[in-house]
C-alpha positions as CSV (number, residue, x, y, z in Angstrom):
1,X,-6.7,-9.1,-25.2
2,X,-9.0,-6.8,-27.3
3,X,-8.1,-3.4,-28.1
4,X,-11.1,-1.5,-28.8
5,X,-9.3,2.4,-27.6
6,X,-5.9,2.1,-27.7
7,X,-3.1,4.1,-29.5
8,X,-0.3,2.5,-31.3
9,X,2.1,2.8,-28.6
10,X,3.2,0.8,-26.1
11,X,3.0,1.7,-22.7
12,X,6.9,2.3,-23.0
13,X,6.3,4.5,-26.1
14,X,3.6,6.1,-23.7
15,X,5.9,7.2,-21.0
16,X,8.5,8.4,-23.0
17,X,5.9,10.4,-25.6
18,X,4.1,11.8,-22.6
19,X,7.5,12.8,-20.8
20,X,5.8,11.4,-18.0
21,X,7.0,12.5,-14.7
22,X,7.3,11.5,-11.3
23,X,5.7,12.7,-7.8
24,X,8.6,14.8,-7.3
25,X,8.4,16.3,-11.0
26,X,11.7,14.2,-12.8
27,X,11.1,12.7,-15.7
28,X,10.9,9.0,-15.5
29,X,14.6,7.5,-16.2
30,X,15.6,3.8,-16.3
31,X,18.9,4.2,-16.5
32,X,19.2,3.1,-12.7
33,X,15.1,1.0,-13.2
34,X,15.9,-1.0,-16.3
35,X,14.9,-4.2,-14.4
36,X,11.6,-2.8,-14.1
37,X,11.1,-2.0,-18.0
38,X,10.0,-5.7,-18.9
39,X,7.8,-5.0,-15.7
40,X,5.8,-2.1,-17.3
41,X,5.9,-3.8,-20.5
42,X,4.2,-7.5,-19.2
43,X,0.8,-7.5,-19.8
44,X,0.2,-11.1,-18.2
45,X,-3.1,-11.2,-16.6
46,X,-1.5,-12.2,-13.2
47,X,1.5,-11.1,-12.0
48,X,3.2,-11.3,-8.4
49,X,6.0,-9.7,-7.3
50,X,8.4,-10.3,-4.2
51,X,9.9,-6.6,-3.8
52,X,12.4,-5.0,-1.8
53,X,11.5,-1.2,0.0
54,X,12.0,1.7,-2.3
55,X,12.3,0.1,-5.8
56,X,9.9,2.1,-7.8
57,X,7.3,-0.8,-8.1
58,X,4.3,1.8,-6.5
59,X,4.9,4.2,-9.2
60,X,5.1,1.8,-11.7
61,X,1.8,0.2,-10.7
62,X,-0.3,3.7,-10.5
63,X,1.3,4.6,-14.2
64,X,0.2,1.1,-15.6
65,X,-3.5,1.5,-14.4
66,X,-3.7,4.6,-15.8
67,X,-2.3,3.4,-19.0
68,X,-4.5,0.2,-18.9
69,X,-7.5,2.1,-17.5
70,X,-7.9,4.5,-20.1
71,X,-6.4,2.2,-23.0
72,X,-7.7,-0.9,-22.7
73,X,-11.0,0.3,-20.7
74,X,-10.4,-1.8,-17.4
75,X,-12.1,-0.6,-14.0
76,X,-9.6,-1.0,-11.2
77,X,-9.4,-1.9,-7.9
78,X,-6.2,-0.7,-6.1
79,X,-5.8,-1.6,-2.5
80,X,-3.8,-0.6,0.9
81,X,-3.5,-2.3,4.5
82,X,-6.0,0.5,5.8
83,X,-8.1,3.6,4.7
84,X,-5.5,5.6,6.3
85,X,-2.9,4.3,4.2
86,X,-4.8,4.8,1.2
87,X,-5.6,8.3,2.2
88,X,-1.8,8.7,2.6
89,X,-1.0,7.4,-0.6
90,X,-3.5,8.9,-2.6
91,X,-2.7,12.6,-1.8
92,X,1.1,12.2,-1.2
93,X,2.0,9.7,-4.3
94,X,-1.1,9.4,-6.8
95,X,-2.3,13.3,-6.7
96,X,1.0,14.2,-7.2
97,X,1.6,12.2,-10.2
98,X,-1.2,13.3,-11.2
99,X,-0.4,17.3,-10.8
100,X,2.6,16.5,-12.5
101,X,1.9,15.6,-15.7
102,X,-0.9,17.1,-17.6
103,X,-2.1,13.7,-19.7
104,X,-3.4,12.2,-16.3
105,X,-4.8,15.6,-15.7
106,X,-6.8,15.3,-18.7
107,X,-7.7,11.6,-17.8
108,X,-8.7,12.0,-14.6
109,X,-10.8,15.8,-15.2
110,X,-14.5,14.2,-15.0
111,X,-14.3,13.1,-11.4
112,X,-11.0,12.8,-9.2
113,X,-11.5,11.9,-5.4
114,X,-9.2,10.7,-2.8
115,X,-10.9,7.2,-3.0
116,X,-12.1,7.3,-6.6
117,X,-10.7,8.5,-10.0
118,X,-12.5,8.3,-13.5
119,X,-10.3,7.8,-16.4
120,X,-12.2,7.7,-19.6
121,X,-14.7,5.4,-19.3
122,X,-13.8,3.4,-16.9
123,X,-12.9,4.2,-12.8
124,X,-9.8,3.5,-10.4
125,X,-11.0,2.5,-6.8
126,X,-8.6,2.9,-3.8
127,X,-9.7,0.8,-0.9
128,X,-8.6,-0.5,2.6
129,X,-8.6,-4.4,3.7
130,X,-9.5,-4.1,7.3
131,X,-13.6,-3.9,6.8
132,X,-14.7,-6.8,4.4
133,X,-17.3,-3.9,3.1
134,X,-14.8,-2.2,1.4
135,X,-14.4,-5.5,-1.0
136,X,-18.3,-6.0,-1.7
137,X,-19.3,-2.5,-2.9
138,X,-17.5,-2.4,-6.5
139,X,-17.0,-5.0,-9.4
140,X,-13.4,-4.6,-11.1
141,X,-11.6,-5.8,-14.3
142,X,-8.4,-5.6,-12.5
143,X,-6.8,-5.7,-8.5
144,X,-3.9,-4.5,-7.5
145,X,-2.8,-5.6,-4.2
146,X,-0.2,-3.0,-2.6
147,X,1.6,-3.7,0.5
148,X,-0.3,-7.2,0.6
149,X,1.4,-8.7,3.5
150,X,0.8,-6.1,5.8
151,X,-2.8,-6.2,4.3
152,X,-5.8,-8.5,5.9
153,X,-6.0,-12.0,4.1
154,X,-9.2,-12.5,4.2
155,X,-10.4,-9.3,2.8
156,X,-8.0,-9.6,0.0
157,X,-9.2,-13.3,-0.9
158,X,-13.0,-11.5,-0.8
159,X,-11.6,-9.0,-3.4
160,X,-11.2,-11.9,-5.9
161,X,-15.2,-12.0,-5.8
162,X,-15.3,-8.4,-7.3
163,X,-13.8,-10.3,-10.6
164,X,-16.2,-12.3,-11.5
165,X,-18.0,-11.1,-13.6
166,X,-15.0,-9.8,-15.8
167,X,-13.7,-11.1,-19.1
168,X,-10.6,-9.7,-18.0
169,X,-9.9,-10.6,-14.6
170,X,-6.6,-9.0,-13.8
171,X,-4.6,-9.7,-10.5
172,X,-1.5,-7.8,-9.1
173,X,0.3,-9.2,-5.9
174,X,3.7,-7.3,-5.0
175,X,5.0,-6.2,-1.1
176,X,7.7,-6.3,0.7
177,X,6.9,-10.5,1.9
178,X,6.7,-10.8,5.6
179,X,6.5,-14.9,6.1
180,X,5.8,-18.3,3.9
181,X,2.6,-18.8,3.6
182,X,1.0,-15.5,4.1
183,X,0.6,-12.6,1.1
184,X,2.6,-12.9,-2.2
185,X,4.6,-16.0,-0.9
186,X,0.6,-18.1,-1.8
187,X,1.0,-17.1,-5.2
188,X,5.0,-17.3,-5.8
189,X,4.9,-20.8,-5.7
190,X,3.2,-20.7,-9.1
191,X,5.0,-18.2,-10.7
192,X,7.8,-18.3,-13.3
193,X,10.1,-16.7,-10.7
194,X,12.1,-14.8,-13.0
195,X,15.3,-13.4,-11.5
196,X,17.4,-10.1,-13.1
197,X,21.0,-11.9,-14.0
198,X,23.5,-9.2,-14.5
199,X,27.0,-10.7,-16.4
200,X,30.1,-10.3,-14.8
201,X,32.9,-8.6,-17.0
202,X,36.0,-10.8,-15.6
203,X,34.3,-14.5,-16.3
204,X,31.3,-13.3,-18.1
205,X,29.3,-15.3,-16.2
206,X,25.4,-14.3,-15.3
207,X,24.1,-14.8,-12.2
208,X,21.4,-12.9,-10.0
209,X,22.9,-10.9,-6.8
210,X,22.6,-12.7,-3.2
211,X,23.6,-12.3,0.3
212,X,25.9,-13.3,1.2
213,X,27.8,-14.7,-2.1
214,X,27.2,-11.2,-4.2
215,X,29.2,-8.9,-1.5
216,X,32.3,-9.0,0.0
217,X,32.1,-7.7,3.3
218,X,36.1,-6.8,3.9
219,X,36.5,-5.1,0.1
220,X,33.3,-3.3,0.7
221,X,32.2,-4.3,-2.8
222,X,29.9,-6.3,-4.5
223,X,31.7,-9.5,-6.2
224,X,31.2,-12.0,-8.7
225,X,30.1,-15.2,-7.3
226,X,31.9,-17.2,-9.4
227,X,35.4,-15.4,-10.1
228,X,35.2,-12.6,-7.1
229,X,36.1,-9.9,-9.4
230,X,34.5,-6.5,-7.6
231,X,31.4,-6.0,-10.0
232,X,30.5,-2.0,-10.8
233,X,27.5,-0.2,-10.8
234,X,27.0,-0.7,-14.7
235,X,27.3,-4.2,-14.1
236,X,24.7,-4.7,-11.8
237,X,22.7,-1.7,-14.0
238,X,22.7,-4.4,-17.1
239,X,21.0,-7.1,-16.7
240,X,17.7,-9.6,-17.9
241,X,15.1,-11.2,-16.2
242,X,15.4,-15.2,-16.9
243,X,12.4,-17.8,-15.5
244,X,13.8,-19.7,-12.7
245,X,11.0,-22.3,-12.8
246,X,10.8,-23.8,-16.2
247,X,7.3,-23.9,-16.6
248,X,5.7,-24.4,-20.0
249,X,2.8,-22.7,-18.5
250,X,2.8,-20.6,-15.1
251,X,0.1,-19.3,-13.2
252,X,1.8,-15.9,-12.7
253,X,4.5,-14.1,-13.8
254,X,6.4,-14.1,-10.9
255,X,9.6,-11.0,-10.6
256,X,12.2,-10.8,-7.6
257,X,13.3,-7.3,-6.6
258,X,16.0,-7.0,-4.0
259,X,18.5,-4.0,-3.1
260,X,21.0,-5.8,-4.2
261,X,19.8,-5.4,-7.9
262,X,19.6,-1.3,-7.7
263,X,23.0,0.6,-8.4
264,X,22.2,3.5,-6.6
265,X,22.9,1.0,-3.5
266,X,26.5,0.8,-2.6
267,X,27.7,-2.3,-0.6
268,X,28.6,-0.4,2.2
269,X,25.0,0.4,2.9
270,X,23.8,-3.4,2.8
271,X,26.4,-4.6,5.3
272,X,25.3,-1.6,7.2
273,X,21.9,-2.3,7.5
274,X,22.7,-6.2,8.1
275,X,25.0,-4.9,10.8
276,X,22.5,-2.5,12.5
277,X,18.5,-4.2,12.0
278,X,16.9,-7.1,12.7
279,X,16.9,-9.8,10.4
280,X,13.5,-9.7,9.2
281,X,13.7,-6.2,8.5
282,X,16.7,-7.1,6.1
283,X,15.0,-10.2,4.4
284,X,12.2,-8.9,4.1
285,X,13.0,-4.9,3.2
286,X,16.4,-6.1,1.7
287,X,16.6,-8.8,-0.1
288,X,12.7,-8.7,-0.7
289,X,12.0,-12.3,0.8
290,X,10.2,-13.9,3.3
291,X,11.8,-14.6,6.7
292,X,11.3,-16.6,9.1
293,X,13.3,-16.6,12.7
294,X,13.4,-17.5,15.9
295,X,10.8,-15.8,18.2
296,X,8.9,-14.8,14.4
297,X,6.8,-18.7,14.6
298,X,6.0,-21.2,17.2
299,X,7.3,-23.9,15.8
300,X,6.1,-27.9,16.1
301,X,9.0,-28.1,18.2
302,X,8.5,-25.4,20.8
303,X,4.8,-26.9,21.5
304,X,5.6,-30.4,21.7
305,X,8.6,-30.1,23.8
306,X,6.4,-29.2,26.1
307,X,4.0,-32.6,26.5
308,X,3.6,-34.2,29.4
309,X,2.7,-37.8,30.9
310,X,2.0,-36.3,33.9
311,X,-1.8,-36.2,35.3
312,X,-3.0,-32.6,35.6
313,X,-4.9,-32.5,38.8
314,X,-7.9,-30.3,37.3
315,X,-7.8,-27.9,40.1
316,X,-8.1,-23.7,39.8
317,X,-8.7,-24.3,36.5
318,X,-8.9,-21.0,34.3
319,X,-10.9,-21.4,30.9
320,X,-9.9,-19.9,27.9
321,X,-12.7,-18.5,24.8
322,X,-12.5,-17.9,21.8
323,X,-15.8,-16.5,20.5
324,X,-17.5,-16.7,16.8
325,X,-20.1,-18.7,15.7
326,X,-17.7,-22.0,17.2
327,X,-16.2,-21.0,20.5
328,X,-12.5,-22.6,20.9
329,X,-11.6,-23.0,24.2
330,X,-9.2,-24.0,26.7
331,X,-8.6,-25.5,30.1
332,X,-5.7,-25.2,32.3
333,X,-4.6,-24.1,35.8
334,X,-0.7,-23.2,37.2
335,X,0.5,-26.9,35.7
336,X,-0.6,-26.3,32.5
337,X,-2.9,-26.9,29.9
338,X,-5.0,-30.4,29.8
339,X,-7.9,-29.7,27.7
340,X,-9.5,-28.3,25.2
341,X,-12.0,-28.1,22.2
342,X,-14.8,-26.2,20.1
343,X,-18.6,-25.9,20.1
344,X,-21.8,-23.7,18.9
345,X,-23.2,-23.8,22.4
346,X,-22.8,-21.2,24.9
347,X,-24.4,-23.9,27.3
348,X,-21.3,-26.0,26.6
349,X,-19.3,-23.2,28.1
350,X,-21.3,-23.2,30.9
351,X,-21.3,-26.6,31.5
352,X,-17.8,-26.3,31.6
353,X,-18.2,-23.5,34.5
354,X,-20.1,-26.6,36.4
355,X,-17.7,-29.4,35.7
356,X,-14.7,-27.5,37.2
357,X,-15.6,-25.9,40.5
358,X,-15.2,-22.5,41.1
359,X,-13.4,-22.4,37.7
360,X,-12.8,-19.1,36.0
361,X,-14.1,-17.9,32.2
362,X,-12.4,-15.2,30.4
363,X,-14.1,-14.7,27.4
364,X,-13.6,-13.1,24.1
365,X,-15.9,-10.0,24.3
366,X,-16.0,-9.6,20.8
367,X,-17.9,-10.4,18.4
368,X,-21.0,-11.9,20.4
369,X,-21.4,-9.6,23.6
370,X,-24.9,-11.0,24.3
371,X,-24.0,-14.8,25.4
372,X,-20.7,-13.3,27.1
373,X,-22.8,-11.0,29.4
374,X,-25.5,-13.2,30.7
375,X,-22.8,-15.7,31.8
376,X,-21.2,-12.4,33.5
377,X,-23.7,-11.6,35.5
378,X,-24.7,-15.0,36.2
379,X,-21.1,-15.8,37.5
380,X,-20.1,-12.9,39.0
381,X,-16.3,-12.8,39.5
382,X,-16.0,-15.9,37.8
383,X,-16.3,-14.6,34.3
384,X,-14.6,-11.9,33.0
385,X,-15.1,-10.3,29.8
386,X,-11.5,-10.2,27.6
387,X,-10.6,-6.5,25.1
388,X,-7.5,-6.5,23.1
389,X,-6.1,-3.2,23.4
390,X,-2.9,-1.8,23.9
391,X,-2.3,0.0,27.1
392,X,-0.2,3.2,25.9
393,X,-0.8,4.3,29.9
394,X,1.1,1.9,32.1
395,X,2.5,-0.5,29.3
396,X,0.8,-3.3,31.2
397,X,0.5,-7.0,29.5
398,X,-2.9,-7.2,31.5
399,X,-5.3,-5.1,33.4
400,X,-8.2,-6.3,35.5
401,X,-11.2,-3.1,35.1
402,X,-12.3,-1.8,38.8
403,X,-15.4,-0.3,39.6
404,X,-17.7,0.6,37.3
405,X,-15.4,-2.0,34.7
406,X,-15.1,-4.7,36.8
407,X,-16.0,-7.8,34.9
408,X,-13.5,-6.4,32.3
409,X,-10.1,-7.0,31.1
410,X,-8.0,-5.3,28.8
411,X,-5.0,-7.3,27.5
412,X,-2.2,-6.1,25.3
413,X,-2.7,-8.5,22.3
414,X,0.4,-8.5,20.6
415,X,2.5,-8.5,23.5
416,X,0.4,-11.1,25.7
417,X,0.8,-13.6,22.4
418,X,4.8,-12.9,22.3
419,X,4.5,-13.9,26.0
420,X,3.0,-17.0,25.5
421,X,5.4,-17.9,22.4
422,X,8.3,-17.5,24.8
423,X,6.6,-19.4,27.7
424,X,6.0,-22.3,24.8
425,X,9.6,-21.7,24.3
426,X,11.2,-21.8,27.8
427,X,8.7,-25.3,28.0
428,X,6.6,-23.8,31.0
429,X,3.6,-24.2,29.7
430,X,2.7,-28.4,30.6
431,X,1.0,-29.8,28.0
432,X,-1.1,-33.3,29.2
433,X,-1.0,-36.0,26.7
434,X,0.4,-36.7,23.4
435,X,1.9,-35.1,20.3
436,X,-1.5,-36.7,18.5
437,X,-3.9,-34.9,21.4
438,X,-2.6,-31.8,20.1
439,X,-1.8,-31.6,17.0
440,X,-5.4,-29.8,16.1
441,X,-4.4,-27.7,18.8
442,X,-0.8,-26.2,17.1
443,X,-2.7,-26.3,13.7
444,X,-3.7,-22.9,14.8
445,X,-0.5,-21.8,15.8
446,X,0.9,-22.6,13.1
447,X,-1.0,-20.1,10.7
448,X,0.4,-17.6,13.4
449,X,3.3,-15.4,12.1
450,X,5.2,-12.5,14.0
451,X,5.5,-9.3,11.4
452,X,8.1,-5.8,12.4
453,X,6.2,-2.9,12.2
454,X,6.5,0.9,13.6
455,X,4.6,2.8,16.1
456,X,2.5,5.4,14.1
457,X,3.4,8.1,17.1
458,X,6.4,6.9,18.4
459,X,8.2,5.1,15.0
460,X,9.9,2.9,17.3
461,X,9.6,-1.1,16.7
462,X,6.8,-2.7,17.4
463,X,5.6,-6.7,16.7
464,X,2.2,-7.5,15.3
465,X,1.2,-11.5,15.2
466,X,-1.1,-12.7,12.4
467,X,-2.8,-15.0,10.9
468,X,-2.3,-16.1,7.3
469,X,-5.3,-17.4,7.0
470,X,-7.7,-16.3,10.3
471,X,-7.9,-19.6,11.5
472,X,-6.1,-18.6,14.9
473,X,-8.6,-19.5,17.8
474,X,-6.6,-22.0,19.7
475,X,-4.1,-19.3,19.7
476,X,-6.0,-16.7,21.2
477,X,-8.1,-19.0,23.5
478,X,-4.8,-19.2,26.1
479,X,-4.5,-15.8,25.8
């Protein structure tokens, strides 16, 4: 790449020259980060990383773009689940990085915002992905993804337009992973996949640190996989990061972070957390990796277990819509489900209305509330108007609107979708026909993943489903 600005140092001579700091004011050490010194030092044009929680990789990421930004005159856009978040991190991680070290004072002292900081000639953007306006305002030399499997997909796959027009065209993907096929596990695959291999000092064998092989659970101790001699914290502190995937020419370079990698982690505090959260939360905040459990997909199996040869008697049928510009929909009564399919037509909804006699519509209410409305009030108490919301009042999966809202329903989303997983599950949910009837029908279920989150108020566990790529209809249509 050309260097038309840049000093002779590396950004490692950089750090160490500018006695740059962190948030909390401590001069950066790697004697417990050294895995992440090749990190800071790769300037590959695409890089993804599958991290654990807490591993420095955030700090590292706002350093390089300063570095790069100022250096090698890139515009960046750095990106967060939601605006809130980015608000979050920009005054409680990036100001105060920047309060603590007077050379990104200096580089930041023409204009320095909560969503917008000049350095030199060019300018860092921090933006959300839950409005896809956010990803069409700026172009960029360089993306950052933070946090990119708790981000939207879609808006993040729209941020690749703002690179266009760049000679550069940078890409960052690193988050804790959540599932295959959603966020950094799309561009793993065509990675390097380099792993840190730390060398034991009994058999002098490398090898990279795994649960359960690397830790002995009765010693309390991490262990050599191949000898079993109880390896110390300067063993695990020394390592190198070696390509897994010999490639002559990869995509991305590709890093693995776990816990198991940082010495300030003792074993005892791995087995604890194995012992005490879920097993998502230790895949994917532990060991870095994607997980995938029971209740966390509804699997092929789950579906099709449930297909019948028995005729559905098409009677008190209820009908299931998606909206959008196609309407998915479904049709089933207390024995199941028997039909469905999509169309552009609201007519062909309401067809649907006449076909099945005193049949019931609930509808997606959003995004088209024009179609949805007319059919309300030309069907009164027949169709019903559907709004994902959780119900923080009376914790209720469902409730029908009285009075003035009647012709309403407000359904709890996430919970209503875990319902019908498990209802898959169980096998009481009929399905008539064959595995080949519905196997358009699962495709959309199986884009549908299950990811652990908190409650913002509460910080009590909650469960979000999503899509990995949007294409969800004919999951929310029985919804």
């Amino acid at each position: 790449m050309a260097n038309s600005d840049r000093s002779n140092t590396s950004i490692i001579a950089w750090l160490s020259e500018e006695e740059i700091k962190n948030e909390r004011g401590d001069v950066l050490d790697f004697h417990n980060h050294a895995f992440l010194l090749d990190i800071y030092d790769d300037l590959s044009k695409k890089i993804v990383c599958y991290k654990a929680a807490q591993v420095g990789f955030s700090t590292l990421a706002i350093l390089k773009q300063f570095y790069m930004a100022k250096h090698y005159k890139l515009d960046a856009i750095y990106t967060l689940p939601t605006q809130s978040d980015v608000y979050d991190f920009v005054g409680g991680k990036v100001n105060r990085l920047i309060a603590a070290n007077p050379v990104l004072k200096d580089y930041v002292k023409d204009r320095d915002t909560m969503e917008q900081k000049r350095v030199g000639d060019s300018v860092v953007y921090y933006r959300g992905t839950f409005t896809s306006k956010e990803a069409l305002m700026v172009s960029s030399d360089w993306n950052i993804h933070d946090e990119e499997d708790r981000s939207n997909q879609d808006v993040i796959q729209q941020y690749y337009s703002r690179l266009q027009h760049s000679k550069h065209a940078f890409e960052y993907h690193f988050s804790n992973p959540s599932v295959e096929g959603n966020g950094v596990s799309r561009y793993w695959p065509k990675s390097d996949q380099k792993h840190w291999l730390v060398k034991c000092g009994g058999c002098a064998k490398e090898q990279y640190l795994m649960w359960p092989d690397s830790i002995d659970v009765e010693r309390g101790c991490f262990q050599c996989k191949h000898c079993h001699k109880e390896l110390t914290d300067d063993e695990r502190r020394i390592g190198r990061w070696a390509k897994k995937k010999a490639v002559t020419q990869a995509e991305y370079s590709g890093y693995w972070i776990s816990l198991l990698m940082c010495p300030w982690i003792p074993a005892s505090q791995i087995i604890d957390i194995f012992n005490n959260k879920s097993k998502e939360y230790f895949w994917n905040f532990v060991l870095g990796l994607p997980y995938v459990g029971e209740g966390n997909k509804l699997t092929p199996d789950m579906v099709y277990r449930n297909l019948t040869g028995s005729i559905n008697d098409q009677k008190d049928v209820v009908i299931g819509v998606d909206s959008g510009n196609v309407k998915h929909f479904v049709c089933g009564n207390k024995d199941g489900i028997f039909y469905y399919g999509k169309t552009e037509k609201w007519s062909d909804i309401e067809s649907l209305m006449a076909r099945f006699e005193r049949a019931i519509a609930v509808i997606d209410a959003m995004p088209d509330l024009t179609a949805p409305r007319e059919l309300r009030e030309k069907y009164p108490g027949r169709v019903f108007l559907c709004h994902y919301a959780r119900d923080r009042k009376t914790e209720q999966l469902v409730r029908w609107g009285k009075n003035e809202e009647y012709g309403n329903v407000l359904v709890d989303r996430n919970r209503m979708i875990q319902f019908i997983v498990d209802e898959f599950a169980k096998t009481r949910i009929p399905l008539q026909g064959s595995r080949d009837d519905w196997s358009e029908y699962y495709a959309h279920w199986e884009t549908m993943y299950r990811l652990e989150d908190k409650d913002q108020f509460l910080q009590t566990p909650i469960y979000q489903w999503l899509s990995t790529n949007g294409n969800d209809h004919w999951a929310n249509a029985p919804v």
